[in-house]
C-alpha positions as CSV (number, residue, x, y, z in Angstrom):
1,X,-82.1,-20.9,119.6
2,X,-80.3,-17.6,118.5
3,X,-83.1,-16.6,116.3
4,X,-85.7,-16.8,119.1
5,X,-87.0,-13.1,120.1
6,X,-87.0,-12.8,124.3
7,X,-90.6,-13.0,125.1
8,X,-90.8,-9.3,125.9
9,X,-90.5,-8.5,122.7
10,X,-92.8,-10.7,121.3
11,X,-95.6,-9.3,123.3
12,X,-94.6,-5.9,122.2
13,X,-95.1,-7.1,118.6
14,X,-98.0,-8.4,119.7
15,X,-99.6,-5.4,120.9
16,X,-98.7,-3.5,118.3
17,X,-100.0,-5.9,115.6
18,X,-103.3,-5.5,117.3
19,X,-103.2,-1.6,118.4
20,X,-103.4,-1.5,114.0
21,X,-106.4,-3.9,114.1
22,X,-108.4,-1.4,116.8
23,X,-112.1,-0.8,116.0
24,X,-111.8,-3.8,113.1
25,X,-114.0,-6.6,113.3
26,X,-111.9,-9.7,114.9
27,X,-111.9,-13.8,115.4
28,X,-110.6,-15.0,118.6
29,X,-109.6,-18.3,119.0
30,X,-109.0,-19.7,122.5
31,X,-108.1,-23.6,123.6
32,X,-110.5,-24.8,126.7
33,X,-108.1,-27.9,127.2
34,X,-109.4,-31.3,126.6
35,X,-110.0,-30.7,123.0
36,X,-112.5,-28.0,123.5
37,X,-111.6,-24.3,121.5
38,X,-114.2,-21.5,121.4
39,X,-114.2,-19.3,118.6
40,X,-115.8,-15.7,118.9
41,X,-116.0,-12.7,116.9
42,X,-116.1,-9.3,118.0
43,X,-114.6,-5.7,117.4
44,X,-111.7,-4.8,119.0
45,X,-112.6,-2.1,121.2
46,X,-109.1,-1.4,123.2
47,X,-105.7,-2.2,123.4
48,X,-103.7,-1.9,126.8
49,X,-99.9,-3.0,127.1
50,X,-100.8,-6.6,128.0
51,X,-104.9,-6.4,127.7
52,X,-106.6,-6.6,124.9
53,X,-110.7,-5.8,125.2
54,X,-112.8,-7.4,122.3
């Protein structure tokens, strides 16, 4: 439990992990529930503090 980073902070590493990948080609990966995940890839167009356009 003491390593764990607060959640703020993981969505600031987050972001900018992905503000480096802007205007790179991307997969996105999302679970549906009930066993269904999409896959799609795209370029990653923008990166907002907690948005991310692809």
């Amino acid at each position: 439990m003491e390593n764990e980073i607060p959640p703020v902070n993981r969505v600031d590493e987050i972001h900018e992990k992905l503000s480096a990948l802007q205007g790179q080609k991307v997969k996105v990966k999302a679970n549906m529930g009930r066993s269904r995940v999409v896959e799609r890839t795209g370029v990653l167009v923008q990166v907002h503090p907690s948005l991310f356009i692809v």
